[in-house]
N, C-alpha and C positions, 0 to 999 in steps of 0.2 A: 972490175968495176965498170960498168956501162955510163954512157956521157950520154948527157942529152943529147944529142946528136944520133949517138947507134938507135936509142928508141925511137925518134923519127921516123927510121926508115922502115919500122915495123908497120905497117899499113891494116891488115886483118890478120887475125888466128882461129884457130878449130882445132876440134880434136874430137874422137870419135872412139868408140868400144864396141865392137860385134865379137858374137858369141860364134864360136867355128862350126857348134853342131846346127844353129841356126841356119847357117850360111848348108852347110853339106845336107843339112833334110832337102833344103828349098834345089840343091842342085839335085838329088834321087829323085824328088818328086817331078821337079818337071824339067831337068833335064837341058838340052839344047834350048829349049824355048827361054828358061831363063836365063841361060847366061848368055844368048844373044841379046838379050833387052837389056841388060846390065852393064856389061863387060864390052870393050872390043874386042876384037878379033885380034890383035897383038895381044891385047893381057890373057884371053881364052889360049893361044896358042902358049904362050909363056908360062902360065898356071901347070894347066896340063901337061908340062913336060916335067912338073916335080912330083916324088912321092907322098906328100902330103899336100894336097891339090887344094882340099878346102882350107885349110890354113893359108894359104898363096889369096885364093879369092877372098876369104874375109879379110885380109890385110888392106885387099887394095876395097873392097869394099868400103873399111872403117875411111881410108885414104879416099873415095869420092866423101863421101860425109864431110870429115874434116877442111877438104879442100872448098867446097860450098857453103860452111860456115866462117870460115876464112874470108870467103866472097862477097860475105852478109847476106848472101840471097839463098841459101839452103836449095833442094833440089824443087826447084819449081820453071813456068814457065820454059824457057827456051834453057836454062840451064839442067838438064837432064845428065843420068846418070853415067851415059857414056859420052856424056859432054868432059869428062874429067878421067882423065885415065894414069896411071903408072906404068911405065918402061923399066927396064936394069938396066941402068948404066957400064959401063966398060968392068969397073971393079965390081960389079953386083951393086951399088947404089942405088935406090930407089928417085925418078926422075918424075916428076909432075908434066902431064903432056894437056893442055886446054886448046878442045875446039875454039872455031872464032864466036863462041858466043860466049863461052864463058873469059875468054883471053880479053875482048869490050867490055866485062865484069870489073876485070882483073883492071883493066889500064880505065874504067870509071871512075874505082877508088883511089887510084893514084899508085897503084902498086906497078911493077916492072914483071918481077918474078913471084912465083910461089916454091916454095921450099917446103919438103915432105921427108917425114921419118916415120919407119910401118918399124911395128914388133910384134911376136907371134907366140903363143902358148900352146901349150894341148891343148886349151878351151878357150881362149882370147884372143881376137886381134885387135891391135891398137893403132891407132894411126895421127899424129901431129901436123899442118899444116899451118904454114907461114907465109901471107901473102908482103912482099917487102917493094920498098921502091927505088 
């Protein structure tokens, strides 16, 4: 049972649903180009080292989404989509990483941290994001 108190600390939330074959056309078709426009270079090197590659990107894909609704500001302006990226943590945990434009976003709303959970289908990826304070 949650106390008034714990909801406080909940600042913004998001959530987000991409489709894997979406994500894996847009990477056949164009390749390097997009997912340097997308992705960092950590998430690109990280993806690519799994055997199901576009499942890894649409995860973190649905995870910029969620995390910019989170933000209330959705991908616009100076929040862009490699403004918002996913790391693995030590145990394989998914780690929310904000450039300094989206992390001014973040500490706008009164938030501290954001907090992310990615899950992954043959055809889904899903992604939750919790900006807290």
């Amino acid at each position: 049972m949650s106390s008034e108190k714990d909801i406080s600390a909940v600042v913004g939330i998001g959530t987000d649903i991409t489709d894997v074959k979406r994500i894996e056309s847009l990477i056949n078709e164009y390749g390097d180009a997009f997912l340097s426009k997308t992705f960092t270079e950590r998430e690109i090197q990280d993806c690519k080292k799994c055997a199901n590659s576009a499942q890894k990107f649409a995860a973190r894909f649905a995870a910029k989404e969620a995390m910019s609704k989170a933000l209330s500001t959705g991908i616009r302006g100076k929040i862009t989509l490699k403004s918002l990226s996913v790391i693995n943590g030590e145990l394989g945990e998914p780690i929310a990483v904000l450039d300094e434009h989206a992390q001014a976003q973040l500490e706008k709303i009164g938030a501290k941290k954001m907090l992310i959970s990615l899950s992954h289908l043959k055809e889904y990826a899903q992604a939750f994001a919790i900006a807290t304070r």
